[in-house]
N, C-alpha and C positions, 0 to 999 in steps of 0.2 A: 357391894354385890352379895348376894345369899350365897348358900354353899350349895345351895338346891334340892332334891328332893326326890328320891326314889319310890317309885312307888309296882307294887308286883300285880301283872297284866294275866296272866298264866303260871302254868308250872317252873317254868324258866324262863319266863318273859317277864320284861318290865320296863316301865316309864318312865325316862326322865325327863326332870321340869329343870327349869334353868332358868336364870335372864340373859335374853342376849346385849349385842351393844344398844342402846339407847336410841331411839328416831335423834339424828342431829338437827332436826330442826324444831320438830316439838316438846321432845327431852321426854315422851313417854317410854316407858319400860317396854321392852319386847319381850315377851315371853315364851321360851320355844320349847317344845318337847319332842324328844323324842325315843324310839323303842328298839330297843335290844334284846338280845338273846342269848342266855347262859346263865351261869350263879349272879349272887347278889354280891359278891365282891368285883366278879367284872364287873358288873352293874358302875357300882361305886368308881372303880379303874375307871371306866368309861367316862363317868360322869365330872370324875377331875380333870379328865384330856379336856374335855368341854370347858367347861370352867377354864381353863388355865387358856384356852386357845382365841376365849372372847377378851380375856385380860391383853392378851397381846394382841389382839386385832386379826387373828389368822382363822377365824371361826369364821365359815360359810354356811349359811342358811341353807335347808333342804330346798332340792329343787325337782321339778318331775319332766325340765327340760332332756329331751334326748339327743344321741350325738346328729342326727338324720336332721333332727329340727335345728340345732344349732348353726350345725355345718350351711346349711341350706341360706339361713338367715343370714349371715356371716359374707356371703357371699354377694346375696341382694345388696349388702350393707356397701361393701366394698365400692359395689359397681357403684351405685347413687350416690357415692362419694368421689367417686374419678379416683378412687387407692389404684384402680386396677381400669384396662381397657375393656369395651366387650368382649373381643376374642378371649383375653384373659378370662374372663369372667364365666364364658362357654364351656373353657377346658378344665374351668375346674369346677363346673356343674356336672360336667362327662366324669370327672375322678371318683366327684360326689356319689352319682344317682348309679356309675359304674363299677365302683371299685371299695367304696367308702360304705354306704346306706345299706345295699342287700348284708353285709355280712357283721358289722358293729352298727349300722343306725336305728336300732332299736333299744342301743343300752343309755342308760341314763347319763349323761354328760359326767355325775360327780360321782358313779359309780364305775368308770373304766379306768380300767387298771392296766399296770405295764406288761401283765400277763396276759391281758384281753389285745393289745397291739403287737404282742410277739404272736401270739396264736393269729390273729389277723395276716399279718405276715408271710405265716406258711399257707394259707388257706388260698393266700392271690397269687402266691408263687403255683400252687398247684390246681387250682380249680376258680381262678379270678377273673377268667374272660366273661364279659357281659353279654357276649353273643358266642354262644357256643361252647363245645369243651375245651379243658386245659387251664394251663395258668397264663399268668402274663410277667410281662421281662422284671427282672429288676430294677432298671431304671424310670418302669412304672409304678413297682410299685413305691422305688423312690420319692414320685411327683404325688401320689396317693399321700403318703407321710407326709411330706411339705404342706401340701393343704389342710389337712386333718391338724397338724401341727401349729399351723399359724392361725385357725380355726379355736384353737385353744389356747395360743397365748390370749387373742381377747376373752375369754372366759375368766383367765386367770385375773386381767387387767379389770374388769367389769365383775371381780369377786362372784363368780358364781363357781370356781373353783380354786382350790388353796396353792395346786401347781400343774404343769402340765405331764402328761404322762408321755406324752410322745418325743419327750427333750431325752427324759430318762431311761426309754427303750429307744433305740438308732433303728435304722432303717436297713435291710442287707447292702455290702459295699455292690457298686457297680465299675463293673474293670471297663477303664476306659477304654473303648475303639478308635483307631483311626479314623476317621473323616476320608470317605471317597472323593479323592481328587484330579485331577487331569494330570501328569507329567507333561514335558516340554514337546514331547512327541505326540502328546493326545490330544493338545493344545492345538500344534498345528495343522493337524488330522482334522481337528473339528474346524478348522477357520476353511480347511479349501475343501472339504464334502457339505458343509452345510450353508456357502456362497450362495446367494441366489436364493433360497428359502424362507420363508415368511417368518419363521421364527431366529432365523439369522441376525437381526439388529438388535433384539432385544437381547439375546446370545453373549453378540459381541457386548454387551454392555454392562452386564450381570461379569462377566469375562474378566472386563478389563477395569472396571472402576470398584467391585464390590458391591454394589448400590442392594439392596433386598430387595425380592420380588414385589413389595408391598409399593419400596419405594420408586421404582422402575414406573411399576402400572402407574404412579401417581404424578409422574414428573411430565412438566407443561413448557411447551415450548419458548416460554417466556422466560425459562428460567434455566435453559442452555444456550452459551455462547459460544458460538464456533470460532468465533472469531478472536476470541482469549482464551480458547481452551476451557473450558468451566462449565459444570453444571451446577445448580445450586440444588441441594437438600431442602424443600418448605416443608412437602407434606407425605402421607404415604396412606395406599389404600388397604382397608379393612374390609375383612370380609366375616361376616358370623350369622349362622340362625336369625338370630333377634331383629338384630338390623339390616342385612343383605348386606348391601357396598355402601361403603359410607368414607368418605377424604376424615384422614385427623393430623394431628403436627406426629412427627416423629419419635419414635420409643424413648426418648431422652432429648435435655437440653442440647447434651451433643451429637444427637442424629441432622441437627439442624446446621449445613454444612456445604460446603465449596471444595469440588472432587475436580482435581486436573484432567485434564482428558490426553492420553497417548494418541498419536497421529491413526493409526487404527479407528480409534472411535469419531475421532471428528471425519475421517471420509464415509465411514458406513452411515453418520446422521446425516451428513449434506445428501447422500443418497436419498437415503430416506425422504428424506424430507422432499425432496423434487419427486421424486414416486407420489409421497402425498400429493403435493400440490397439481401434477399432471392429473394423476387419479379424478379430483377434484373438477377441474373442468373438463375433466371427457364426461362427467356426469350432470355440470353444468349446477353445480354448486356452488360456486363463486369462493370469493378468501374467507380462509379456516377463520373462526370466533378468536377472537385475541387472548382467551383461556386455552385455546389448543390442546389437550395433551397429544403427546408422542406416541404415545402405545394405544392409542383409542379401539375399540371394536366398531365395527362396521357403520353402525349410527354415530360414533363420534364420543359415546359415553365411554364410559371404564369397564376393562374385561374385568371380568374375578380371575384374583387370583388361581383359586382350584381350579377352572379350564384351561387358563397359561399352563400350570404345570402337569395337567396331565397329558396338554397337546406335546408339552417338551420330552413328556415320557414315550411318546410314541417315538419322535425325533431321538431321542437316546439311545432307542430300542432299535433303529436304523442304523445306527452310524456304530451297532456295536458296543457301546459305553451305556448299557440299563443302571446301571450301579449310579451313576451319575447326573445326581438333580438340580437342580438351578440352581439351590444355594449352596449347592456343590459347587458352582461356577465361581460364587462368592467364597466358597473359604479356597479354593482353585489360586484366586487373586490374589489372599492375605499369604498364600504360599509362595508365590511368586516375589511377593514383598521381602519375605523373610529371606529367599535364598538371594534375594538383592542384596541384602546387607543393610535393608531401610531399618531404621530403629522403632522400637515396640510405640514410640509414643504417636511417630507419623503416621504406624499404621493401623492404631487404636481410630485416629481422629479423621484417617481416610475413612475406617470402617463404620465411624459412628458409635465405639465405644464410649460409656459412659465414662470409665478410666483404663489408663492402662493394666490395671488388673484384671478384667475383665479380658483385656486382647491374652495377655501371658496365662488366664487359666484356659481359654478354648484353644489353645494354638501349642501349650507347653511340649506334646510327644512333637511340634515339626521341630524346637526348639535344642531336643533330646538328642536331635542326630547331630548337631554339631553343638560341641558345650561353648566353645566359642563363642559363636552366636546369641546363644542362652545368657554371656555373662556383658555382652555388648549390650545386649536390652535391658538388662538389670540396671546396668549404670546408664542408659540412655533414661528408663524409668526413674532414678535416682535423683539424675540431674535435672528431668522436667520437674520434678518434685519440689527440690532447691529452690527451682526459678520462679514456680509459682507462688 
């Protein structure tokens, strides 16, 4: 390789020529040049970092990709790969076109620096809301940084950058909150004020088994036994822009699963279910499709999500508990679990965690009030560990 070749553009500007690495398939020469500013000793400084950076393979070609184009593509990518759900894919076009693009998506991808993502930073904390003034939380702009983040590991992976800046600048901490949950008293507050109301089965079922709102709305009558206690985990409904409502398998291998059912749930579903089937023929409908779901909307098809929970927010708003959302019902559950004395792995695999790591990082402050408890999971965690 040449040592290359300065050449002066202005008063303090100048050229450099270079070779870069080689086409590996044709074995032609690449030739790059590029322009800097200052004496001709930078110049030279410069032009050895270059040099020395193609010898080890760590020289990236100029690009005029921006973070707005990158970000954007990256995400397309994902989706049309199944990396990511559509909903996934939604929330982090919302991070993108909200949080991300107006404020850094105009800088050059191999031109942002750890000081362009701290200054970002303060800019969302205090002026980052997309609709309106003010900033937005921390834990947004957390999720902002995640994307942006993973958004540039492939950049780094596809050499179009040398490293990521967003690894090397952190994000602000986010002090964790408690999770709004029922107590034993609000519990059964809600089981004898909300008897008898439309949103009641579903309620109790989010309640007592954990199931997610996705997976609730999704679950078909063929796939709960009353009669062994059990419902089975297949599928769960999605809700997003793109697509509307659409059935997909569960957020993981291990959302796919066989939930017990406490004596509670299976009399509120036999209910149900005969309400269905009377419902039925006073309208002269004849027997349910042998795809049934449980949770159907008036045609029989699948509610969205987003109307379930904001008809529960009214029902919340009633009974005195607004703080309280449905999958508030669902972590309600895993709490219930834990002051049982159940261990982190039974109640990872009730909840459809992928591992019990997952259950011990969103449940650690219930864990916190008794250490006890805290070290029964650990070893219960330990020894599912062993066994597998």
């Amino acid at each position: 390789m040449s040592a290359g070749h300065i050449q002066r553009r202005g008063k303090s500007s100048w050229r450099l020529k270079f070779e870069g690495a080689r086409d590996p398939k044709s074995g032609k020469r690449n030739i790059q040049y590029v322009t800097v500013h200052g004496t001709k000793r930078e110049a030279k400084v410069k032009l050895a970092g270059l040099i020395a950076a193609v010898g080890g393979g760590s020289y990236v070609e100029p690009t005029k990709l921006t973070v707005g184009d990158h970000m954007l593509a990256r995400v397309d990518q994902w989706e049309a790969s199944e990396a990511i759900s559509a909903r996934t894919a939604q929330r982090y076009r919302q991070l993108a076109n909200g949080q991300i693009i107006p404020h850094i998506g105009s800088r050059l991808v191999q031109k942002l620096t750890t000081l362009d993502v701290e200054t970002w930073h303060a800019t969302l904390r205090a002026s980052g809301r997309s609709r309106g003034d003010g900033g937005v939380s921390p834990r947004t702009v957390v999720h902002a940084h995640r994307t942006l983040s993973h958004a540039l590991d492939d950049a780094v992976r596809h050499g179009v950058v040398p490293r990521n800046v967003a690894k090397l600048q952190t994000p602000p901490k986010v002090q964790v909150g408690e999770m709004a949950i029922l107590d034993p008293n609000g519990i059964a507050k809600l089981i004898a004020e909300l008897r008898g109301h439309l949103m009641y089965p579903t309620a109790i079922v989010a309640l007592f088994t954990g199931m997610r709102l996705g997976e609730i709305l999704a679950l078909r009558w063929f796939n709960v036994d009353l009669d062994a206690k059990l419902i089975r985990v297949r599928e769960a409904l999605e809700e997003t822009k793109a697509h509307g409502l659409r059935f997909k398998a569960p957020k993981s291998k291990a959302g796919r699963r066989a939930i017990g059912l406490p004596e509670i749930v299976v009399e509120v579903l036999r209910e149900h279910r005969r309400q269905q089937l009377e419902l039925r023929m006073a309208l002269g409908a004849g027997k349910p499709p042998a795809n049934a779901l449980v949770f159907p909307d008036f045609e029989g098809g699948p509610q969205a999500p987003s109307n379930v929970s904001r008809a529960w927010g009214l029902v919340a708003e009633g009974l005195g508990i607004p703080e309280i959302t449905l999958h508030g019902l669902r972590h309600t559950h895993a709490s219930q679990l834990i002051e049982a004395g159940v261990d982190i792995v039974t109640i990872g695999k009730r909840l459809g965690h992928a591992s019990p790591d997952v259950t011990l990082r969103v449940y650690a402050h219930m864990f916190r009030r008794d250490d006890g408890k805290a070290a029964a999971a650990i070893n219960a965690d330990l020894a599912g560990s062993a066994g597998s």
